[in-house]
C-alpha positions as CSV (number, residue, x, y, z in Angstrom):
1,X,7.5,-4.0,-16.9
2,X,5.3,-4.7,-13.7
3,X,1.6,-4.2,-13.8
4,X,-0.2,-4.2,-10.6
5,X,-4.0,-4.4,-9.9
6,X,-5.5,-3.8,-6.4
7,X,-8.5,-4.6,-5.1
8,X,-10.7,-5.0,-1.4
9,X,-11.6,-1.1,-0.9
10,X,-14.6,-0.4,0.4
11,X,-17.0,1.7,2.6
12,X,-16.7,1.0,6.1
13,X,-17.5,2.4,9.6
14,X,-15.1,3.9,12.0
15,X,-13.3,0.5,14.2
16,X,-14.1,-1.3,11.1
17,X,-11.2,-3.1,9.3
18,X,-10.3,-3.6,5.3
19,X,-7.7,-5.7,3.8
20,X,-6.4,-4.6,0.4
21,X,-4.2,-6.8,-2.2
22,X,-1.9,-6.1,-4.7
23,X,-1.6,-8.5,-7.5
24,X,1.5,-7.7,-9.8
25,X,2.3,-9.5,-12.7
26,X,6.3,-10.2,-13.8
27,X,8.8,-12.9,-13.1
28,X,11.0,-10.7,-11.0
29,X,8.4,-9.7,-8.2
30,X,10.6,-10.6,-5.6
31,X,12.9,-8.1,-6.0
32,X,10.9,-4.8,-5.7
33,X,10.2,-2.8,-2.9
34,X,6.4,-2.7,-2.8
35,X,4.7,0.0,-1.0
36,X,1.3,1.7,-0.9
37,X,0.2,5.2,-0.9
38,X,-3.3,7.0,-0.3
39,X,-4.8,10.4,-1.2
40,X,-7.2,12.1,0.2
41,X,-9.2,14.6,-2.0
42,X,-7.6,17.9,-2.5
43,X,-4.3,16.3,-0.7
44,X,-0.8,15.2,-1.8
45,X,-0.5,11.5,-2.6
46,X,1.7,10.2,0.7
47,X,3.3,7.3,1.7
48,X,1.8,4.5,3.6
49,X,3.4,1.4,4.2
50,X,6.6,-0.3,2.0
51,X,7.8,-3.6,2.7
52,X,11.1,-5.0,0.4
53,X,12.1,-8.3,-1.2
54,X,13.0,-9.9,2.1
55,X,10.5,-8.5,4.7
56,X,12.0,-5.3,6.0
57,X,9.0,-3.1,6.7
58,X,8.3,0.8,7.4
59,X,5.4,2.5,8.2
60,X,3.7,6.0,8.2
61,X,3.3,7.3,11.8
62,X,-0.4,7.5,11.9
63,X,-1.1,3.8,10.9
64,X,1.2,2.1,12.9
65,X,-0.2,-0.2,15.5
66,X,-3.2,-0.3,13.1
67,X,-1.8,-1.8,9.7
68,X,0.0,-4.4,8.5
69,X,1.6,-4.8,5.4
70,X,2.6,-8.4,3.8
71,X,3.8,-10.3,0.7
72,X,3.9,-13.6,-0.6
73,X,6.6,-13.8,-3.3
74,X,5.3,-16.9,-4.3
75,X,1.7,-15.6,-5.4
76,X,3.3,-12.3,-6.3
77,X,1.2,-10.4,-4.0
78,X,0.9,-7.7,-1.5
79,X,-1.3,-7.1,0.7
80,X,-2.3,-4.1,3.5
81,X,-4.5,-5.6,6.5
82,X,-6.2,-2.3,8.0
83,X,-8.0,-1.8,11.3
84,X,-9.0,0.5,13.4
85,X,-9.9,2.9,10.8
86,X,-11.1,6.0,11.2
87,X,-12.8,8.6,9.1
88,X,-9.1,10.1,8.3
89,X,-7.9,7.2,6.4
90,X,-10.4,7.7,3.8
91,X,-8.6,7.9,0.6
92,X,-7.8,6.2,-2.8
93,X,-5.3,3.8,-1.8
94,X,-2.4,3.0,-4.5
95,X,-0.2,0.1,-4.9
96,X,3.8,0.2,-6.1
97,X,7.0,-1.1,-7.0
98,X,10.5,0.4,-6.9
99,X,13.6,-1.5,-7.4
100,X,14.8,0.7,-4.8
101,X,15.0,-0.7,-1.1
102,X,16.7,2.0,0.6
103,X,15.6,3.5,3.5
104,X,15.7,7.0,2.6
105,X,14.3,6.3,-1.1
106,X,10.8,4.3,-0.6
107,X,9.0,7.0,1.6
108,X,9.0,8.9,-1.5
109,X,6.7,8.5,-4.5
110,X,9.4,9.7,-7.1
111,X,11.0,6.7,-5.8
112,X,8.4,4.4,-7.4
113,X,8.1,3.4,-10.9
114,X,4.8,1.3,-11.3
115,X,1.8,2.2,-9.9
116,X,-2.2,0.5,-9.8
117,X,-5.1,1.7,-10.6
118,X,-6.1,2.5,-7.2
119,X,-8.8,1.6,-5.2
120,X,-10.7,3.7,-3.1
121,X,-11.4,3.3,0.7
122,X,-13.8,5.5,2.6
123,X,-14.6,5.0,6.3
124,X,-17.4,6.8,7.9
125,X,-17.8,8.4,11.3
């Protein structure tokens, strides 16, 4: 069982930048895929940013160049470093684990078995 807890939304203005953490709790961090997710109101939950147990990254088109994900296996924590924002990345961002680290799989929210709280990020124009 992981539980994860993420904190450092916020309101903030267009070119403005956030950085959110994931703190997950287990022995075994290490070895899950951890990604994050947002949804907007009235939209689908979608896929954000993933990194796996040894760094291997991917990223949603439209943050690229803007985000950063990271982890520190040590700490058991990840983290998403956003900047640039603009009023379209206002969502409820969502931390999440999957044992899965395929390429194919962690795009997907099916894919993920644990999921925070969420914490809600809203950047105005």
């Amino acid at each position: 069982q992981v539980q994860l807890v993420e904190s450092g939304g916020g309101l903030v203005q267009a070119g403005g930048s956030l950085k959110l953490s994931c703190a997950a709790s287990g022995r075994t961090f290490s070895s899950y895929t951890m990604g994050w997710f947002r949804q907007a109101p009235g939209k689908e939950r979608e896929f954000v940013a993933a990194i796996n147990g040894i760094g291997s990254i991917r990223y949603t088109d439209s943050v690229k160049g803007r985000f950063t994900i990271s982890r520190d296996n040590a700490k058991n924590t990840v983290s998403l470093q956003m900047n640039s924002l603009k009023p379209e990345d206002t969502a409820v961002y969502y931390c999440a684990a999957t044992t899965l680290n395929d390429r194919a799989s962690i795009y997907y929210k099916k894919s993920y078995d644990y999921w925070g709280q969420g914490t809600q990020v809203t950047v105005s124009s």
